[in-house]
N, C-alpha and C positions, 0 to 999 in steps of 0.2 A: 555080737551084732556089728555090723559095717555101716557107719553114719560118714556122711559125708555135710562139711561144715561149707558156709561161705557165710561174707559179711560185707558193706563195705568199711569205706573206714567210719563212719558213726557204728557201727558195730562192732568194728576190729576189739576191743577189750572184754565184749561181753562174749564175743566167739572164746578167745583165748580159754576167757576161765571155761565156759562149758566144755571146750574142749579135751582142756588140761582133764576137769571133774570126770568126763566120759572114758579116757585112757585110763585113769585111774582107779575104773572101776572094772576096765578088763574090756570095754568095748574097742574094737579097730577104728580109729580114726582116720578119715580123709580130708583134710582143708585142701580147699580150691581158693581158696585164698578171701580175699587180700592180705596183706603180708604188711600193714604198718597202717597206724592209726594216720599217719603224720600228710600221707598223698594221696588229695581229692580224688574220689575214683566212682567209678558209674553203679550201683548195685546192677540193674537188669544183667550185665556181663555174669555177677556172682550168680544170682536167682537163678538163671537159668543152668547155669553149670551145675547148682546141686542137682536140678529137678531134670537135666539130662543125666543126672549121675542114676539116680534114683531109677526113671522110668526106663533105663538102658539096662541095669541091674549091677550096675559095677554100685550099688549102695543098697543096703537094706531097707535104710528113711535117711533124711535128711534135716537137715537145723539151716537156716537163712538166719540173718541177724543185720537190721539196716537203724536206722535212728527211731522210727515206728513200727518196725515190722511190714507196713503194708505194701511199698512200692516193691520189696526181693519178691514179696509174696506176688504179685502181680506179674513177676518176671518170672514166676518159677511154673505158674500157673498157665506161663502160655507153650509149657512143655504136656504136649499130649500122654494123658496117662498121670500124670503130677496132681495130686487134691494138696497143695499148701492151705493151709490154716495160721490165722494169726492167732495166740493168744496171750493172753494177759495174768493166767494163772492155774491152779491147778485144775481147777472146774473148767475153764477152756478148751483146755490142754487134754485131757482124759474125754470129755465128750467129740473133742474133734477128732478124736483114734475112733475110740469104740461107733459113735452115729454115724461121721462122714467119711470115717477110715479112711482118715488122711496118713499122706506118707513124706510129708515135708513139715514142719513145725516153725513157724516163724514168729520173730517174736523181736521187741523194740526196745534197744537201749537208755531209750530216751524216756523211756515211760514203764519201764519195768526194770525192777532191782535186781541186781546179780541173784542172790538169794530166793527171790520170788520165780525168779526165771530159771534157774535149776530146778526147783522142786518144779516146777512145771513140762520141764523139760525128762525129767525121772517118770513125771506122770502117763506124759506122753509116752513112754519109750516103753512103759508096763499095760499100760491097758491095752485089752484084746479088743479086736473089731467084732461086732456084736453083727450078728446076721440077720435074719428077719427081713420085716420092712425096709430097716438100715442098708440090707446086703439089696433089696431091690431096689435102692435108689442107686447106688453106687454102679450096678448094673446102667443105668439111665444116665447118670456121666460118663460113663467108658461109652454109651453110643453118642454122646457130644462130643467124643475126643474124636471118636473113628468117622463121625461128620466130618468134622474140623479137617482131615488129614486129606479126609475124600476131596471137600472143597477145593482144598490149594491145591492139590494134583490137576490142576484145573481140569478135572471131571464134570460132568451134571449131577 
């Protein structure tokens, strides 16, 4: 599987090891960066870079990683087609694949352990998107993305 990573630097170390962990395991990795814990830098630049990586298809899912998780997720979320999900562990992590079939996974260095945040990150990368009700809602975002696209084409 092709995962495409980004962090800023409050995430740069917790990218790293997931990173290293995924390679390791025979998945293709892509970092979009950032590239050093050490020089303040914007997340919204990373978020969005996964979550154009993701809905472009140059990624299969992606991993965001900021000091909380929320603000990449917020950035990656405003790429049409991107369901980023923040979580916190493995029950997060698996219900936000399978219910909302998400395809970006973000997740906070600041508040989640290296160790906690792989297995959730494993979680994530294994569970199946569940159809049903589930599959009808996700239908019902993909028509807020293709609003969304319609809107700013400055159409009616």
């Amino acid at each position: 599987m092709r995962v495409a990573f980004g962090s800023d630097h409050a995430g740069f170390s917790l990218k790293e090891t997931l990173k290293a962990e995924l390679a390791g395991r025979g998945h293709d990795v892509v970092d979009l960066g950032t590239w050093s814990a050490e020089i303040s830098v914007d997340y919204p630049h990373f978020g969005a870079a996964v979550g154009r990586a993701v809905a472009g298809g140059e990624a299969d899912l992606g991993v965001c990683v900021c000091g909380s998780g929320n603000g990449i997720a917020m950035a990656a979320n405003k790429v049409p087609g991107v369901r980023a999900a923040v979580v916190h562990d493995v029950t997060t992590a698996g219900l936000a694949r399978r219910h909302n079939h998400a395809n970006v996974v973000c997740l906070g260095s600041r508040v989640t352990g290296a160790s906690v945040a792989l297995d959730a990150l494993i979680a994530f990368l294994s569970a199946p998107e569940e159809g049903g009700r589930h599959g009808e809602r996700i239908a019902q975002l993909a028509l807020l993305d293709r609003e969304l696209v319609h809107n700013s084409e400055g159409t009616p």
